[in-house]
C-alpha positions in Angstrom: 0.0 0.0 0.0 3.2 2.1 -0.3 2.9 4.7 0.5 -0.2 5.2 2.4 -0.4 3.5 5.4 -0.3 5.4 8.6 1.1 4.6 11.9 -1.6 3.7 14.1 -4.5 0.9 13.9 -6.9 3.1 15.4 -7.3 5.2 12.8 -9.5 3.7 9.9 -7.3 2.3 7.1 -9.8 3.3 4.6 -9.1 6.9 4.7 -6.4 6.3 3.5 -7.9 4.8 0.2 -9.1 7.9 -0.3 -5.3 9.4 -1.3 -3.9 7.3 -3.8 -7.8 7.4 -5.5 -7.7 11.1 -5.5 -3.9 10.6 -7.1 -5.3 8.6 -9.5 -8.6 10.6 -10.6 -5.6 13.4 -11.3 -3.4 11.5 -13.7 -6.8 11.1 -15.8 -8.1 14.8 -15.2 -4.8 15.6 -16.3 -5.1 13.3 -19.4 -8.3 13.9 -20.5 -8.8 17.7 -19.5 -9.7 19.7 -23.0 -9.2 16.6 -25.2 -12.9 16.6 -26.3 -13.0 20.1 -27.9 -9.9 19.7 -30.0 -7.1 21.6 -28.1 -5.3 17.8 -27.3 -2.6 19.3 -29.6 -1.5 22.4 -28.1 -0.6 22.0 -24.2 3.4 22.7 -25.3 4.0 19.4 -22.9 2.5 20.3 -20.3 0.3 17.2 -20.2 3.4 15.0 -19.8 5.2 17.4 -17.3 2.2 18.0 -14.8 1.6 13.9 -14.9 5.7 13.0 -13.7 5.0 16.2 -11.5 2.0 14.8 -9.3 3.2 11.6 -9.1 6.5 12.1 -8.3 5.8 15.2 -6.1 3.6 12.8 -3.5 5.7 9.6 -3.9 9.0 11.7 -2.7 6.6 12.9 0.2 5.7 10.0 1.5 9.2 8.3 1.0 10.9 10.8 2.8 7.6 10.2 5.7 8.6 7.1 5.9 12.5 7.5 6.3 11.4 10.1 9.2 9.3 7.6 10.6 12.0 5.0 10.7 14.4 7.4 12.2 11.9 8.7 14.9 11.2 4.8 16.0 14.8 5.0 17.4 13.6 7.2 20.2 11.9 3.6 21.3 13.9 1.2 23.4 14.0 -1.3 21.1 15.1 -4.5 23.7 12.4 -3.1 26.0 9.9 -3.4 23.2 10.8 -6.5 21.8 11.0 -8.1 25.3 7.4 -7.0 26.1 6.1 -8.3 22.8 7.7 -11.2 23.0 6.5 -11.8 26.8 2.6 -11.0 25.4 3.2 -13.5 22.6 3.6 -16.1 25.0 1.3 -15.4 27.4 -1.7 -15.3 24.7 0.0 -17.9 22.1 -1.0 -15.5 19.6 2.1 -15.4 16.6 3.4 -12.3 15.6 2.5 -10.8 12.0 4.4 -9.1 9.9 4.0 -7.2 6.4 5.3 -9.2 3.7 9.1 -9.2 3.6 9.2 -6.4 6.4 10.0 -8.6 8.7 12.8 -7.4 11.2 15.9 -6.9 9.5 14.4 -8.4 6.5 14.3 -7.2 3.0 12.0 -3.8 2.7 9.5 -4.7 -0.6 7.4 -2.5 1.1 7.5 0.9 2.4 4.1 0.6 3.6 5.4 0.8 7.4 3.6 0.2 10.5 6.2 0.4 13.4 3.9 -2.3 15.6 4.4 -4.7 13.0 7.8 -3.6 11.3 9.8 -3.1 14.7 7.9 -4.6 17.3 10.0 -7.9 17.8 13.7 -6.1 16.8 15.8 -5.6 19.6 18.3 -3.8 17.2 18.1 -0.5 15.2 18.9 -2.7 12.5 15.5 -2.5 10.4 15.3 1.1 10.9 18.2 1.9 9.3 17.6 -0.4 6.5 14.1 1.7 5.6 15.6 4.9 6.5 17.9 3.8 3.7 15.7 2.5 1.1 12.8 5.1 1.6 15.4 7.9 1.2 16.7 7.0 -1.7 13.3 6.5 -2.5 13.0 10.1 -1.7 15.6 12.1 -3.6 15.5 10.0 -6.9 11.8 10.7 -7.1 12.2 14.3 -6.2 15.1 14.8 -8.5 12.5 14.0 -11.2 10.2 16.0 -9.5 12.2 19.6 -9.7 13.4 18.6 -13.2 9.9 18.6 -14.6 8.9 21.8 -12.3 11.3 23.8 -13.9 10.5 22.4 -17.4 6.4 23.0 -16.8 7.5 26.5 -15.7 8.9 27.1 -18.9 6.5 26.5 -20.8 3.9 27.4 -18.9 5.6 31.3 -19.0 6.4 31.0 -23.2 4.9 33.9 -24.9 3.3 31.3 -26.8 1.6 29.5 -24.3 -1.2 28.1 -25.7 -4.9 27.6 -23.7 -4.2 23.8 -23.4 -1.5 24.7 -21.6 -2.7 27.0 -19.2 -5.9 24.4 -18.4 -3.5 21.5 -18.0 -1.5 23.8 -15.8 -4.6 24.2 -13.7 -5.9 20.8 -13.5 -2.6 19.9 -12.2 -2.7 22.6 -9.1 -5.8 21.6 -8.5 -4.5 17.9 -8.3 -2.2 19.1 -6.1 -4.4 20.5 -4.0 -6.9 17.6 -3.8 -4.4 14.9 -2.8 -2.6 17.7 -0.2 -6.1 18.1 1.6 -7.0 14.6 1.7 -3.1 13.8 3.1 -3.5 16.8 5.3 -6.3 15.5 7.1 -5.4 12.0 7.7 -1.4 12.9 8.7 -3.0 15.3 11.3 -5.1 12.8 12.8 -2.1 10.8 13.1 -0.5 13.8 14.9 -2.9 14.2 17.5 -3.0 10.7 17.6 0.2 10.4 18.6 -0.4 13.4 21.7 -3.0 10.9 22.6 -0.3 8.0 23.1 1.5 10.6 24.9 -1.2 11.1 27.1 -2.5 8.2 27.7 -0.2 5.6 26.5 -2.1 2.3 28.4 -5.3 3.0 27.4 -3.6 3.4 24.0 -2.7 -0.2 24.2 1.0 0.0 24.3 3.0 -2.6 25.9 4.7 -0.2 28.1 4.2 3.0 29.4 7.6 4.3 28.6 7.2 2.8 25.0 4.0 3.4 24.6 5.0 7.2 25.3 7.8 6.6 22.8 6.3 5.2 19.8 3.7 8.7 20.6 6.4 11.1 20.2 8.1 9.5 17.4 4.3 9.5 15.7 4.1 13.1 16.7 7.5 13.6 14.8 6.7 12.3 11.7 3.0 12.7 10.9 3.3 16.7 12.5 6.1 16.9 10.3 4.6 15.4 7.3 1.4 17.4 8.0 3.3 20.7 8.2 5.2 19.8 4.5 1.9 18.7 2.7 0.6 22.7 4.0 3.1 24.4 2.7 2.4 22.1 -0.5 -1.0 22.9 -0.5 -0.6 26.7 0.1 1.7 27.0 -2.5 -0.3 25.3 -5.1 -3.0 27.6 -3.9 -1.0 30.7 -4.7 -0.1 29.6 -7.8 -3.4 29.2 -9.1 -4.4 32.6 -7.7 -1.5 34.2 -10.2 -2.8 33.0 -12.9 
């Protein structure tokens, strides 16, 4: 579900759905917009540019989430939380589930990461690092495409000869922007606050510990506050945009 899986079970899952849909309804409003009345032919590019610009703008967001979610987890005490899971296990003969090759210190084929299931049983740091790694590499290749196709869509976007397929294309994509920027805004802040809540109340939150419990809140905190501070600034920006032109 890379990459939009949250970091807590309490909050419904299928909010998320809602992101990569709204992603997807964008790549096709970007496709389609002014194809019926003839104008396919003069967007300059722009079609193609504002496609690689959504995508790649939201999948280097959430890859670089995820690497700052991995590296926040280290506040935990790992061998504390690994000892108490591990203790539960037992006493409950439940087994322990993990994503699909995310097991700890296993190979990441998903960056869909839920600390409860990706770290829980690790006593080292190991796994962190190994996502921190992979999701930030994740992060600067897709955003290296990213500014490359920003700066070409604002060239043509400010030609003389700018055509009106351009401009409409240009506008479908800011209002893309927008769309999947409000959606990731609302869910990343509920992860905030849900992570004050663990802070709060960590036992009635269900975590093993109190200390880790406290833990795993700040490092949600961290990363979702952080994640729904960027996505703003993404959103007002697009916003502005639009208003210039």
């Amino acid at each position: 579900m890379f990459p939009f899986v949250f970091p807590t079970g309490s909050i419904p899952d299928e909010i998320g759905y809602f992101i990569p849909l709204a992603l997807l309804i964008g790549v096709f409003a970007i496709l389609l917009v002014r194809r019926r009345d003839g104008a396919a032919g003069d967007d300059g590019g722009t079609r193609y540019v504002a496609t690689i610009s959504l995508v790649t703008l939201f999948v280097a967001l959430f890859a670089a989430f995820v690497a700052v979610q991995a590296l926040t987890d280290l506040a935990v005490d790992h061998q504390e939380r690994a000892a108490a899971n591990e203790q539960l296990i037992q006493s409950t003969n439940a087994s322990p589930s993990f994503y699909p090759g995310t097991g700890p210190g296993g190979p990441i084929t998903s960056l869909s990461i839920d600390p409860t299931s990706l770290y829980a049983f690790s006593a080292s740091n190991d796994s962190n690092y190994n996502t921190a790694v992979a999701s930030g590499l994740a992060a600067l290749t897709t955003g290296a495409v990213f500014l490359y196709h920003r700066r070409r869509r604002a060239r043509i976007i400010g030609a003389p000869d700018a055509g009106a397929g351009a401009e409409a294309v240009n506008r479908t994509y800011l209002q893309s922007v927008k769309a999947v920027a409000a959606l990731t805004i609302a869910l990343a802040g509920a992860a905030a606050l849900y992570g004050v809540w663990e802070l709060i109340a960590p036992g009635i939150a269900g975590s093993v510990t109190t200390d880790v419990g406290r833990m795993e809140g700040l490092s949600t905190l961290l990363s979702s506050g952080l994640l729904t501070v960027v996505t703003v600034l993404i959103f007002v920006r697009a916003e502005n945009e639009l208003r210039r032109g």
